[in-house]
C-alpha positions in Angstrom: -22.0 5.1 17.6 -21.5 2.1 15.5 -20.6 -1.0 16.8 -17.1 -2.7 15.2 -18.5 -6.3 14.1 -15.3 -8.7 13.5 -15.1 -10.4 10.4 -12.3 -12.4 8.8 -10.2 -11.2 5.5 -11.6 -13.6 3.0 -12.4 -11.9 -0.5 -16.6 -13.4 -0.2 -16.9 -11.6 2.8 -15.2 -8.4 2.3 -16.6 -8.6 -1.3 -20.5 -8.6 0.2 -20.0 -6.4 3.3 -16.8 -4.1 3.9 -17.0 -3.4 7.5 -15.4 -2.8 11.0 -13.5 -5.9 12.3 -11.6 -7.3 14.4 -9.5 -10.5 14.9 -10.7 -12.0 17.9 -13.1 -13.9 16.6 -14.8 -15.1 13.2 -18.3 -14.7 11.7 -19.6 -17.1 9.2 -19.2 -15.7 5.6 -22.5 -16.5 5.1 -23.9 -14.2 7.6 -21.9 -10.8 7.0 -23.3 -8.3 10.4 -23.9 -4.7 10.0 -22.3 -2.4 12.1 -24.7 -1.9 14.3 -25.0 -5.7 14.9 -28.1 -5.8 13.1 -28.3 -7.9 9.6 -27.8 -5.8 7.3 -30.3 -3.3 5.5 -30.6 -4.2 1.9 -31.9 -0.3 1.3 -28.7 0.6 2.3 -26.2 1.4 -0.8 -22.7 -0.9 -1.2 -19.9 1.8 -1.5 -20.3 0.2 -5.7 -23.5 1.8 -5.8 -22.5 5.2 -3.5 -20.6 5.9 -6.2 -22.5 4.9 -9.4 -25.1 6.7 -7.7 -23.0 10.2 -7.4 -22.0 9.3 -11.2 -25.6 9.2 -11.7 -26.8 12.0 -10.2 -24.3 14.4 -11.8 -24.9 12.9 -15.3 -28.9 14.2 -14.0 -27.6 17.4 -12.5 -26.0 18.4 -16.2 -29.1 17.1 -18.0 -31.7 18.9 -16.0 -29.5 22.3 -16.6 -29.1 21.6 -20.5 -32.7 20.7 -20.5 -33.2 24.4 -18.6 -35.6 22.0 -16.1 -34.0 24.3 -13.0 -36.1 22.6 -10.0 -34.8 19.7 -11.0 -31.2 21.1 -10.8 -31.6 22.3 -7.4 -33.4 18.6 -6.5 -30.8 16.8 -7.9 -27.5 18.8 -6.1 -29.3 18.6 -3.1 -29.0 14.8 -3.0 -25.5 15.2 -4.5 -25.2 17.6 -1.0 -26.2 14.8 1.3 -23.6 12.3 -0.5 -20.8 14.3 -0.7 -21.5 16.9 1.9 -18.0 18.4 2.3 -18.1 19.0 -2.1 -17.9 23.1 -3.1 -19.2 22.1 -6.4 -22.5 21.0 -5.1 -23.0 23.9 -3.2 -22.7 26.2 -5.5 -24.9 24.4 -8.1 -27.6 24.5 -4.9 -26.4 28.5 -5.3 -26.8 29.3 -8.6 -30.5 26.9 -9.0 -31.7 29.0 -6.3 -30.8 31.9 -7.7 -32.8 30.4 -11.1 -36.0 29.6 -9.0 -36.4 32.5 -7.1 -35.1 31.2 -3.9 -33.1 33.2 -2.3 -33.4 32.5 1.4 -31.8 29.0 0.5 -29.1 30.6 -1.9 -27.9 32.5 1.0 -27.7 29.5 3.3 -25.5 27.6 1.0 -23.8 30.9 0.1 -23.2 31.2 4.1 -22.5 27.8 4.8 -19.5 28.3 1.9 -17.8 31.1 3.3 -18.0 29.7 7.0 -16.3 27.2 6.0 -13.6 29.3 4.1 -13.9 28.4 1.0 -12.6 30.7 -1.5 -15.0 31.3 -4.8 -16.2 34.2 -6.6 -20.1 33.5 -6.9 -20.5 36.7 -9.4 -18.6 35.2 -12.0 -21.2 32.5 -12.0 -24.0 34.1 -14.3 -26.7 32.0 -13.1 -26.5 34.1 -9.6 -27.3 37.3 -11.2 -31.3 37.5 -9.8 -29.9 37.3 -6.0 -26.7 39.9 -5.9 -28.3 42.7 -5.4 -28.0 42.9 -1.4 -25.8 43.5 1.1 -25.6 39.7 2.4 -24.7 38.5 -1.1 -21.9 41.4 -1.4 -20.5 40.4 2.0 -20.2 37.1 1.9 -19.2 37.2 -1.4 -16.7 39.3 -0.8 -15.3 37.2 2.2 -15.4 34.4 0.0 -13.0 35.7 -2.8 -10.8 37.1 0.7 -10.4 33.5 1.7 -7.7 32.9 -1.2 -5.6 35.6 0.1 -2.6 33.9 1.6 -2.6 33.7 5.2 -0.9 32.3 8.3 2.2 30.9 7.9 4.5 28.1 6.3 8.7 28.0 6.2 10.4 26.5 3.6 12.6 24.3 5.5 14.7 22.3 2.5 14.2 21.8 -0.8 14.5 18.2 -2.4 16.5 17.4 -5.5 14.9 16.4 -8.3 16.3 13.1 -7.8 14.5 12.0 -5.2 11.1 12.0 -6.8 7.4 11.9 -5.9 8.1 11.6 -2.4 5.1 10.3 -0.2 5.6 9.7 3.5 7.7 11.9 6.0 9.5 10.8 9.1 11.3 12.6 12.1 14.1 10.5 13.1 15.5 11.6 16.3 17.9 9.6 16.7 19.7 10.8 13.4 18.5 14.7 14.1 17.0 14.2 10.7 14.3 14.0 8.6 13.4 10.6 6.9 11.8 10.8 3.2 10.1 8.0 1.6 9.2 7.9 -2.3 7.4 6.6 -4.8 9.6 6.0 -8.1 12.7 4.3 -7.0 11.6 2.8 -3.4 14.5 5.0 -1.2 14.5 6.3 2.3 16.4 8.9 2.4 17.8 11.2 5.4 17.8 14.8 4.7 19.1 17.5 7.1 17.5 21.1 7.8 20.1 22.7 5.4 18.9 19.8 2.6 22.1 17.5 2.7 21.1 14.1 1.9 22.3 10.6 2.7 20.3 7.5 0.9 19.7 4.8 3.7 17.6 2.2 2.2 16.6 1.5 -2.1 14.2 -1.1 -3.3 16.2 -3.9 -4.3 15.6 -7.9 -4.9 17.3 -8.8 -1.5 15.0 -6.3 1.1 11.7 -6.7 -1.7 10.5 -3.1 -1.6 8.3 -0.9 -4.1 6.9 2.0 -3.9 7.7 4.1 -0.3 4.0 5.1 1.2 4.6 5.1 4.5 7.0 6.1 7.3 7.5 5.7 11.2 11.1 6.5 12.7 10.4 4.9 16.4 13.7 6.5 18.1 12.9 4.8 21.6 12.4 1.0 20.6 15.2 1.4 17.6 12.5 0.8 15.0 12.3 1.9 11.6 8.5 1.0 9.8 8.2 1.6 6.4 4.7 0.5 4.2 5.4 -0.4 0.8 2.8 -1.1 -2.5 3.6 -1.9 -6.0 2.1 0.6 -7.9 3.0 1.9 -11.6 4.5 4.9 -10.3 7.3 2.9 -8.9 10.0 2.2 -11.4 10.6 -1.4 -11.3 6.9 -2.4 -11.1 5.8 -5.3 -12.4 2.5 -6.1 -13.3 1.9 -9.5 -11.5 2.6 -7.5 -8.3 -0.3 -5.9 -8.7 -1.9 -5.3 -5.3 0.9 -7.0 -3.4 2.0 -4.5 -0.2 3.9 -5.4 3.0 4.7 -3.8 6.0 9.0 -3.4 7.0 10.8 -3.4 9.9 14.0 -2.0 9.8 16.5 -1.7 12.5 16.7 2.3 12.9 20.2 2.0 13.8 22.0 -0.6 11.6 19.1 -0.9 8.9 19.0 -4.7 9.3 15.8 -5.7 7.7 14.1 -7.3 10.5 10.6 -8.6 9.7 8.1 -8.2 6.5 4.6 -8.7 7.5 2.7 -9.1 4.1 -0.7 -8.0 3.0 -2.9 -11.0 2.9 -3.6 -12.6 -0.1 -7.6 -12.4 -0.8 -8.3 -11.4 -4.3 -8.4 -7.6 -4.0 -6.1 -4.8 -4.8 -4.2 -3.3 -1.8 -2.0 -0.3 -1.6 -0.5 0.3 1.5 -0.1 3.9 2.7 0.5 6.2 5.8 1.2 4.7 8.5 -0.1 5.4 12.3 1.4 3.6 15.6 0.0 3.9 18.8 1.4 4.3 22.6 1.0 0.3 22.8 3.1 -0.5 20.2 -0.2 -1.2 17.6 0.7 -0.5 14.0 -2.0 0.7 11.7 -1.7 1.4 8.5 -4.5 2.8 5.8 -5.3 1.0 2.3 -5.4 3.8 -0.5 -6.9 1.0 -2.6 -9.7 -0.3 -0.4 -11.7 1.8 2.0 -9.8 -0.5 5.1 -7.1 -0.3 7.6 -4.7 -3.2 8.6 -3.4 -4.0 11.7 0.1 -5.4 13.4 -0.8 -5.5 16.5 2.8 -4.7 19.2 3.2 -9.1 19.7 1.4 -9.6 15.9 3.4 -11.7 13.5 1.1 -10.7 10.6 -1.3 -7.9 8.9 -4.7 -8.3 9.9 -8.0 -6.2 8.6 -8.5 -4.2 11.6 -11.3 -1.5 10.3 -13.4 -0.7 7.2 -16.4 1.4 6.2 -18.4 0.4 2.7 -19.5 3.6 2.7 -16.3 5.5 2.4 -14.7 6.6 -0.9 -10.8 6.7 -0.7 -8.7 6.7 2.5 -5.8 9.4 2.5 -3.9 9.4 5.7 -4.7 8.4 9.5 -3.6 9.3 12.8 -3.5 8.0 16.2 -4.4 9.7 19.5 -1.2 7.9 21.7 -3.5 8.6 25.3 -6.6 7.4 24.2 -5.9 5.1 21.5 -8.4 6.7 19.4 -7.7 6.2 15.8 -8.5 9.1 13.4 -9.4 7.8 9.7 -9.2 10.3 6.6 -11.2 10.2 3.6 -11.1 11.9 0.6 -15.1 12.4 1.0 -16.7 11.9 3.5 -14.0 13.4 6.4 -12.9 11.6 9.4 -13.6 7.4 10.7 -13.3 7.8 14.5 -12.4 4.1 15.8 -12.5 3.3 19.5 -10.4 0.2 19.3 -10.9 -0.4 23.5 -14.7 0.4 23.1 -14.8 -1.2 19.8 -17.0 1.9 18.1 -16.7 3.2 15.6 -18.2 6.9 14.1 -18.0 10.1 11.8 -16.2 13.0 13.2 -19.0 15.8 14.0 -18.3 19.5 14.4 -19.7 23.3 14.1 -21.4 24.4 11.0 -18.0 26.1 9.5 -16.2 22.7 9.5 -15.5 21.1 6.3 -13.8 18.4 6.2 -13.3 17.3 2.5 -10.3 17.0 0.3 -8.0 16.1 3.4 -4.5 15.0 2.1 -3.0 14.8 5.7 -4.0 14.3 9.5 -2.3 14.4 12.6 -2.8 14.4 16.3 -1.5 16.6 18.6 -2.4 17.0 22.1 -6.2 16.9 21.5 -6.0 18.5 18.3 -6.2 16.9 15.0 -4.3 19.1 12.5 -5.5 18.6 8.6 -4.3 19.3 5.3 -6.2 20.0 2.7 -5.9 20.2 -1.0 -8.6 19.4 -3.3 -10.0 22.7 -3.1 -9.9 26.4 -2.8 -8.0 27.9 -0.9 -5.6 24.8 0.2 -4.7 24.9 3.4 -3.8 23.5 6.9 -6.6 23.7 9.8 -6.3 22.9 13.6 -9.3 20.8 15.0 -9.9 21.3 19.0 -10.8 18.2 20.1 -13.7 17.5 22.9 -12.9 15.3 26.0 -15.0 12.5 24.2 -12.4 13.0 20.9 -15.2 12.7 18.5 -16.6 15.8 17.8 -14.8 18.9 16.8 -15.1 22.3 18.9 -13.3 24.6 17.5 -12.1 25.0 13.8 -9.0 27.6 13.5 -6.9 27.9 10.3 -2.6 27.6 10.4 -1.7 28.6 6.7 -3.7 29.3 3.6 -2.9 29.7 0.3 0.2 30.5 0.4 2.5 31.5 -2.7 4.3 27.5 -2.5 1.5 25.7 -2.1 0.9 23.1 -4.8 -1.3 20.3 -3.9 0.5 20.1 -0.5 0.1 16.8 1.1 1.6 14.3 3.5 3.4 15.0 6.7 4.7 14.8 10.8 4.7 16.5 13.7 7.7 17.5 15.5 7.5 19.4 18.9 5.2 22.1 18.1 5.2 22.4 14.4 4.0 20.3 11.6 6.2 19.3 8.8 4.9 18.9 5.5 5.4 18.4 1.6 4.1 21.8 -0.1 4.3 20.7 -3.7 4.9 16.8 -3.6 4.5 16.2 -7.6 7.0 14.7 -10.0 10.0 15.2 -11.7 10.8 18.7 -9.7 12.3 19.7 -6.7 10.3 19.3 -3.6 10.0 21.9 -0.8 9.6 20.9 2.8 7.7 23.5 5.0 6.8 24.4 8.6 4.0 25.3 10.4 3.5 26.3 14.0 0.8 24.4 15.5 -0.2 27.8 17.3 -3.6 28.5 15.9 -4.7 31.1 13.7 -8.5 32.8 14.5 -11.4 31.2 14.8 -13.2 31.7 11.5 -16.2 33.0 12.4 -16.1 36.8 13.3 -18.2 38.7 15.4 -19.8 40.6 11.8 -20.2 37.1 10.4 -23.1 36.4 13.4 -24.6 39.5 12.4 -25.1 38.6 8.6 -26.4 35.5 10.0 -29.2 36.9 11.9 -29.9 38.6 8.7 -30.6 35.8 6.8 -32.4 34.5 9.7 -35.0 37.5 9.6 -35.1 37.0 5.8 -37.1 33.6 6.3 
């Protein structure tokens, strides 16, 4: 575990180190801490160079396979690997320079690891893998692979959105209304929609309430709170450059719709975009930065944003979630998988989990009774996976898929959890009408089979 060091919000400081704080106190800007307490190891990349670096290295990887320089292929992907761990792409370049070197033992590792996982791909249509398909390990797990984009599970369309309500990008149940809340993007509404799709426009961007773009939602029913995260971006319609990077948190009345507070991003030089937003059983609002690899903070008695929690080494947050018991907050990111943050303990770590866990490409998380629940898009097949949680929290158990590939799914993203299903946008892109499904929180099986322990101990004996 990693130890939350607090730091203040001034742009020299988050500029040299981005990393966990916390308000309570302030440390010299002169003196940035790791997060370990330790000062900080120059050896280790800024998230800057994590990313030049991946650049980099692909640049190499296609280089080395123009060049025909194979060991080198494999070399390279294998450091892309450890960057990017969660990344299909890297795997199967690891694959197919195997294949190329005449080492099979490691191609079918990788080739394992993928379909553990369940990710979808079919490996023959890759020409470099032609030396190592000629066994019954390859044909299996091949062949489980390409059956992982079957559709599976299962996902309701609950309502469809008009067209009219566009690029919409944070989901609320209101249970106070019996409705659904919908934030977007474009035109800055909050709109309630019923189960049968009937719609009723409750709050628009406008001069007198300040809004832009909708990112975030949180209907609190029993303290008659409506929280809604806004950020000018150029998707919204009225955006103005010189509110670049400008964001605020809202209070709403959830009855009357009385703006009651805006809690601004504070001012420090850097882009912000405010996204999803997370609240836990003491009232503490948290709300992820799509800009900056950072969460903000309103604490329950807070009268203003504060940088709660940040890693350097992330790439993009995507969504969080809150665990209302323990407090435990659950950080998304579109590489590297999932922040755990003790806020009591002040720690701060990666999830861990089994070997068929994957935890890339998230585009929505949510807790549920000591499951996280996931969404995930940037690959094949997309889908929606139920995480069994240990007591600690921090380290998954059990990995068992809800829906997968199925026919509506485009991109499918965002989302909330009401009783025991998960709501969620299954095609949230522009300028088309947007379906709302369901998915019951009951999981599907585990994904590793019985037969898949036997190939295993194949490949085992292989070595």
């Amino acid at each position: 575990m990693s130890r939350i060091i607090v730091v203040s919000i001034f742009a020299a400081l988050f500029t040299a180190l981005l990393t966990f704080s916390l308000p309570a106190q302030q440390l010299p800007q002169s003196e940035p801490v790791s997060p370990s307490g330790a000062q900080p190891d120059s050896s280790t990349p800024s998230k800057a160079k994590i990313i030049e670096s991946v650049a980099e290295l692909e640049e190499k990887s296609r280089q080395a396979y123009t060049d025909g320089k194979f060991v080198r292929f494999y070399a390279v992907n294998m450091k892309l690997h450890d960057l990017r761990p969660y990344e299909p792409r890297y795997m199967e370049n690891i694959i197919a320079a195997c294949a190329l070197v005449n080492r099979p033992t490691t191609a079918y590792h990788f080739l394992l690891q993928m379909q553990q996982q369940g990710l979808s791909n079919d490996l023959s249509k890759n020409p470099d893998t032609i030396s190592i398909r000629d066994t019954e390990v390859w044909t299996y797990l091949n062949d489980l692979m390409i059956g992982a984009g079957v559709p599976n599970g299962r996902g309701d369309v609950v309502f469809t959105l008009a067209a009219e309500f566009s690029s919409p990008a944070a989901i609320s149940w209101d249970e106070s209304r019996g409705r659904f809340l919908v934030g977007t993007q474009q035109d800055g509404i909050v709109v309630a929609v019923s189960q049968d799709g009937s719609t009723q426009v409750l709050i628009k961007a406008n001069e007198e309430n300040g809004l832009w773009a909708i990112r975030g939602l949180f209907a609190d029913s029993e303290n008659n709170r409506l929280w809604v995260s806004s950020a000018a971006v150029p998707a919204f319609s009225a955006y103005q450059p010189s509110d670049k990077g400008r964001g605020a948190l809202f209070e709403f009345d959830l009855e009357t719709l009385e703006l009651k507070g805006r809690y601004n991003v504070p001012l420090d030089g850097q882009t912000h975009e405010l996204g999803p937003i997370a609240v836990a059983g003491n009232g503490d609002i948290y709300i992820a930065d799509l800009a900056q690899p950072m969460v903000f903070r309103k604490t329950a008695k807070g009268e203003q944003l504060e940088a709660f929690v940040g890693n350097k080494d992330l790439v993009g947050l995507r969504d969080l979630a809150v665990s209302p018991d323990t407090g435990k907050l659950y950080i998304a990111d579109s590489a590297m998988g999932v922040m755990v943050v003790d806020p009591a303990q002040q720690t701060a770590a990666m999830l861990t989990g089994p070997e068929n866990l994957n935890l890339g490409a998230i585009s929505g998380l949510f807790y549920s009774k000591g499951k996280l629940i996931m969404i995930q898009n940037g690959f094949q097949p997309q889908r929606i996976m139920r995480l069994e949680l240990d007591a600690s929290g921090s380290n998954v158990v059990d990995v068992m898929p809800m829906a997968i590939a199925l026919d509506e799914f485009d991109r499918p993203a965002f989302g909330t959890v009401k009783g025991e299903e998960v709501y969620y946008f299954a095609n949230p892109g522009e300028n088309q009408p947007v379906k709302v499904m369901k998915t019951p929180l009951d999981p599907g099986d585990s994904i590793e089979s019985a037969e898949m322990r036997r190939i295993k101990q194949q490949i085992k004996a292989l070595q």
